[in-house]
C-alpha positions in Angstrom: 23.3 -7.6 -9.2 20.0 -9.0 -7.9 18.1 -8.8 -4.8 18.0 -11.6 -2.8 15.1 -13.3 -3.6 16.6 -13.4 -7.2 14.8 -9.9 -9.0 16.8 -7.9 -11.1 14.4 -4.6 -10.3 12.2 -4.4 -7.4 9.6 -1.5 -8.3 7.0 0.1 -5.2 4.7 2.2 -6.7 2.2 4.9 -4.2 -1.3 4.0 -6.1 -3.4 6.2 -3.7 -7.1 7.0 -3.4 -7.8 8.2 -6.6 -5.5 5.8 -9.4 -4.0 7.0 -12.6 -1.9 4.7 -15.0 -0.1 7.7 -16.5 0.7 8.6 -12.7 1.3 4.7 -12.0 3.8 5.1 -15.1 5.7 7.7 -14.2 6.3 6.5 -11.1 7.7 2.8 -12.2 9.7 5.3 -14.6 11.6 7.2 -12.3 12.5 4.0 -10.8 14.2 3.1 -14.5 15.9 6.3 -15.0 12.6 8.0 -17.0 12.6 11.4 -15.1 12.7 13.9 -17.7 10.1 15.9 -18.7 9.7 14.7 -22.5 8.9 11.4 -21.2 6.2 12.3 -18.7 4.3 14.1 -21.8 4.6 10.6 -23.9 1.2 8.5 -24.1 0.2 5.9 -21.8 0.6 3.9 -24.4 4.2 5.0 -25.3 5.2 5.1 -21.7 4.0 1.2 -21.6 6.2 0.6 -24.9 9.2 2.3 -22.8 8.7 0.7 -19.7 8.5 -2.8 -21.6 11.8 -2.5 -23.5 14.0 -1.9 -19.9 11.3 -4.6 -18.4 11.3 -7.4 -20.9 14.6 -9.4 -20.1 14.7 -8.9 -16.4 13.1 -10.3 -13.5 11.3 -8.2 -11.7 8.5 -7.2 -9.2 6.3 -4.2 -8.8 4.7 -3.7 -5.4 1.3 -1.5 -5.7 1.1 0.7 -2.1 -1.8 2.2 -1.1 -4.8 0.1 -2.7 -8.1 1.7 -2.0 -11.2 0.2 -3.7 -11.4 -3.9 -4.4 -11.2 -3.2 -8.0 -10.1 -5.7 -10.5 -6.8 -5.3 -11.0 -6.0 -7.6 -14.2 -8.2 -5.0 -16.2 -8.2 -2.1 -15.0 -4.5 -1.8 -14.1 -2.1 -4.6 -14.5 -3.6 -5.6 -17.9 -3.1 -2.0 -18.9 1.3 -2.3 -18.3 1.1 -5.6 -19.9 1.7 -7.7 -16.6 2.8 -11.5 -16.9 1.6 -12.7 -13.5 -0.1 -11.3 -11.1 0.4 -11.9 -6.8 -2.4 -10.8 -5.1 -1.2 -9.7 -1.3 -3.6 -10.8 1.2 -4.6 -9.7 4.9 -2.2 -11.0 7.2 -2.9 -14.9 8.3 -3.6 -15.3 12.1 0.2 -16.1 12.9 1.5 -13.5 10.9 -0.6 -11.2 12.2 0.1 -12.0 16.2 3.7 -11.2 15.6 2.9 -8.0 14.2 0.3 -7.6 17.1 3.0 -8.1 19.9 5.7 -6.2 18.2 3.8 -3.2 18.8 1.9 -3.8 22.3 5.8 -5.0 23.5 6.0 -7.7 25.7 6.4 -5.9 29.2 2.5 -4.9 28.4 1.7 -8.2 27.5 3.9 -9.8 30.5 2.3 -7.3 33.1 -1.0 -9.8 34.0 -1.3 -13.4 33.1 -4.9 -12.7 31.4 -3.5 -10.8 28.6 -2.1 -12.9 26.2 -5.4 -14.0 25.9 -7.1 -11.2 25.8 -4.7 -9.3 23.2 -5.0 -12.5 20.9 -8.8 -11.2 20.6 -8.4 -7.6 20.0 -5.7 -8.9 17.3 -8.2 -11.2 15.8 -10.8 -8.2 15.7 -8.0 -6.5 13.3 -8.9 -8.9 10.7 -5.3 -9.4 9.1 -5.5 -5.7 8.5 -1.5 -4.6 9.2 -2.7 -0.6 9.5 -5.7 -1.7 12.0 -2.8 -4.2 13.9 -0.1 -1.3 14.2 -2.2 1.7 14.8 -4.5 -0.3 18.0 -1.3 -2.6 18.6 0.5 1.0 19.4 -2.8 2.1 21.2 -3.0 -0.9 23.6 1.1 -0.7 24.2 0.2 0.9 27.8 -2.8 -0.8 28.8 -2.0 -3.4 32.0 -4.8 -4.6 33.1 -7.5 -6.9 32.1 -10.3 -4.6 32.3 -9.2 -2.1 29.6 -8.6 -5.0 27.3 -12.1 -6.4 27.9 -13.5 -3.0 27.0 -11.0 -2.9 24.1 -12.7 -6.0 23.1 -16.0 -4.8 23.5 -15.7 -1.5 21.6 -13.8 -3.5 19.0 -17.2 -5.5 18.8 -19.5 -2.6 18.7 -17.6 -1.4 15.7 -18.3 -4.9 13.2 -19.4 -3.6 9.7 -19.2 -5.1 6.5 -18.5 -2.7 4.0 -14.3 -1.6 3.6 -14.7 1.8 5.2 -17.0 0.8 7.7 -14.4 -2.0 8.4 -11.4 -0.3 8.7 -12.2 3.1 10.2 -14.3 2.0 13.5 -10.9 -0.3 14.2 -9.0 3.0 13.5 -11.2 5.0 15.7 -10.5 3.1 18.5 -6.7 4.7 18.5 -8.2 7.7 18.5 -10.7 7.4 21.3 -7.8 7.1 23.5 -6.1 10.1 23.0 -6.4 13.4 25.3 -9.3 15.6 24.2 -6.2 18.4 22.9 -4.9 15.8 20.8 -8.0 14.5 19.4 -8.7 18.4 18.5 -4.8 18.5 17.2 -5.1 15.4 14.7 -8.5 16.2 12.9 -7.2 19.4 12.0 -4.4 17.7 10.0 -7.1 16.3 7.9 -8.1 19.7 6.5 -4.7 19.4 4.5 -4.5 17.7 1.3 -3.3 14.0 0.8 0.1 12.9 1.0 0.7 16.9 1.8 3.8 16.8 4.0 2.9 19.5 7.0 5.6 21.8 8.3 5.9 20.6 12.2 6.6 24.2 13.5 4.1 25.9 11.3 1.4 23.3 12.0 2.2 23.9 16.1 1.6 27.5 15.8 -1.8 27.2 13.4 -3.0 24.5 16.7 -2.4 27.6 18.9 -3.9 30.6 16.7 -7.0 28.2 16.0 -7.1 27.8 20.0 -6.6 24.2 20.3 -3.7 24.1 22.2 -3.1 25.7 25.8 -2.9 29.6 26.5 0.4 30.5 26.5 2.2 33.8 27.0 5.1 32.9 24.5 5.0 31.1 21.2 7.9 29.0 22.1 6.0 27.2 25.0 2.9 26.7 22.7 5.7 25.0 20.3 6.7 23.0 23.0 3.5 21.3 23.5 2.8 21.3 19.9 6.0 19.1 19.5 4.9 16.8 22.5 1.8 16.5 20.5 3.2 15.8 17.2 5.5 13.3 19.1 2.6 11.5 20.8 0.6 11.0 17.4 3.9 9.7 15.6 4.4 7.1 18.1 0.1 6.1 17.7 1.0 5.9 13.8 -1.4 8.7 13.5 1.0 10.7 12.4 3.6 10.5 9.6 7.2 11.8 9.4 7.7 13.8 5.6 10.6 13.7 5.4 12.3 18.2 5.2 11.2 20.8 3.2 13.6 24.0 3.7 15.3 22.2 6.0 12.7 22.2 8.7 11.0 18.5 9.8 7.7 17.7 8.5 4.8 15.7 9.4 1.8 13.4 6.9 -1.3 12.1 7.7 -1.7 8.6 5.9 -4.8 8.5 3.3 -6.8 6.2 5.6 -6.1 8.0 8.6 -6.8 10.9 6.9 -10.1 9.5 5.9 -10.9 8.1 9.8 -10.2 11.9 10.8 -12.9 13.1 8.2 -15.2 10.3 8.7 -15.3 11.4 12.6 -15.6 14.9 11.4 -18.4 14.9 9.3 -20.3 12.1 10.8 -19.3 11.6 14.6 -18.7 15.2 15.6 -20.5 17.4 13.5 -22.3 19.1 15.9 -18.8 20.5 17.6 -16.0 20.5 15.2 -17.2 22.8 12.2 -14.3 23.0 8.9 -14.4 25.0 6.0 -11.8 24.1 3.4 -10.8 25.8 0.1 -7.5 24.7 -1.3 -5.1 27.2 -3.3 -7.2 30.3 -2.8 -4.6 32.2 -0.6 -7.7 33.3 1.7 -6.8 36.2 4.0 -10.1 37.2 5.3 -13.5 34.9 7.0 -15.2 33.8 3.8 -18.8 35.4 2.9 -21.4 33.7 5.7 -23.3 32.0 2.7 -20.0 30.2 1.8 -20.7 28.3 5.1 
């Protein structure tokens, strides 16, 4: 059977930040039945000969997710699986990216004043075709009803113009974030001390927010979890948040890699002077690290 736009296989493959073809591999593979471990030691160059043979007489796509740098991707990826043609996916057209725009303001917000069509069309256009950018500050903007937080939205929006891909993205992303309670600004850059793609237990994460003292004092640990969850609610529904899916049967929570990156960009270069992290990964640390560690 085939999909309906006529593809035999459709293929989506999570490239993330840091790109390896073996990784890419291994990924298409498990979407062709590769999964065992003798195949994921093969060579790049074996896993490319394997991947061909299933490939060859089919018609197919494979969707890269998760693109970071502008990098040529004839060479340095495609040309490396032996890719016939190449569709380069582009920033959403103005149209495209008004519907997606809407969908997530709603359009009782946009109904609620006559001057805000207008006005939403140009915090859209700031977006840039960027679909993360139009969800995340789409979801952001879904209570605002009048027209004076929509000008400001506007002129924040224009404050935050740079030309570089970071410097792009993450002011837009920022804005999302500016309009969050000071708790749950606290709340969400402490998710970004956790590895990427790391699915976060919800309940664990809830009671690390209150031993860390970012969340209210509470008598109990179940009413600290209660606000956690409120918490972890409101940043799922801002797409600042992830769900993970379960691990052990309880829910979990990701941060996506650019938000991730937002969160440690206002860390490091916004709030450095009050928010102070020190990470090390997989050392199982049960004491305060030595003070010239800091």
């Amino acid at each position: 059977s085939t999909t309906p736009n006529g593809f035999d296989v459709v293929i989506w493959a999570l490239v993330s930040k840091d790109y390896d073809v073996g990784k890419i591999q291994d990924r298409i593979g498990g979407n062709l039945g590769f999964s065992d471990g003798s195949w994921k030691n093969k060579s790049v160059d074996q896993k490319a000969t394997d991947i061909y043979g299933v490939l060859r007489s089919k018609r197919f796509v494979v969707l890269l997710d998760d693109l970071w740098k502008r990098v040529d991707l004839n060479q340095e990826v495609c040309g490396e699986m032996g890719a016939g043609k190449k569709i380069k996916v582009e920033c959403l057209e103005s149209k495209k990216a008004w519907e997606l725009f809407q969908d997530k303001v709603g359009h009782e917000t946009l109904n609620s004043h006559p001057d805000i069509p207008n006005l939403a069309k140009q915090v859209a256009e700031r977006c840039g075709g960027l679909p993360l950018a139009l969800i995340t500050i789409g979801r952001a903007m879904a209570c605002k009803t009048t027209p004076g937080e929509w000008k400001y939205a506007i002129e924040m929006l224009k404050r935050s113009a740079l030309p570089k891909m970071e410097e792009e993205v993450f002011p837009l992303l920022k804005f999302s974030y500016e309009n969050l309670p000071i708790t749950m600004k606290s709340c969400l850059l402490y998710c970004c001390m956790y590895p990427e793609d790391y699915c976060i237990p919800r309940k664990r994460l809830t009671e690390y927010w209150f031993c860390e003292g970012l969340l209210n004092e509470f008598d109990r640990i179940s009413e600290a979890q209660m606000q956690g969850d409120y918490i972890i609610s409101s940043l799922l529904s801002a797409c600042l948040l992830e769900r993970g899916g379960e691990i052990g049967g309880e829910d979990c929570v990701k941060m996506h890699d650019v938000i991730r990156d937002m969160a440690l960009w206002i860390t490091c270069e916004l709030e450095a002077s009050e928010n102070k992290f020190f990470v090390k990964t997989g050392v199982q640390l049960l004491e305060e690290p030595d003070v010239k560690a800091w």
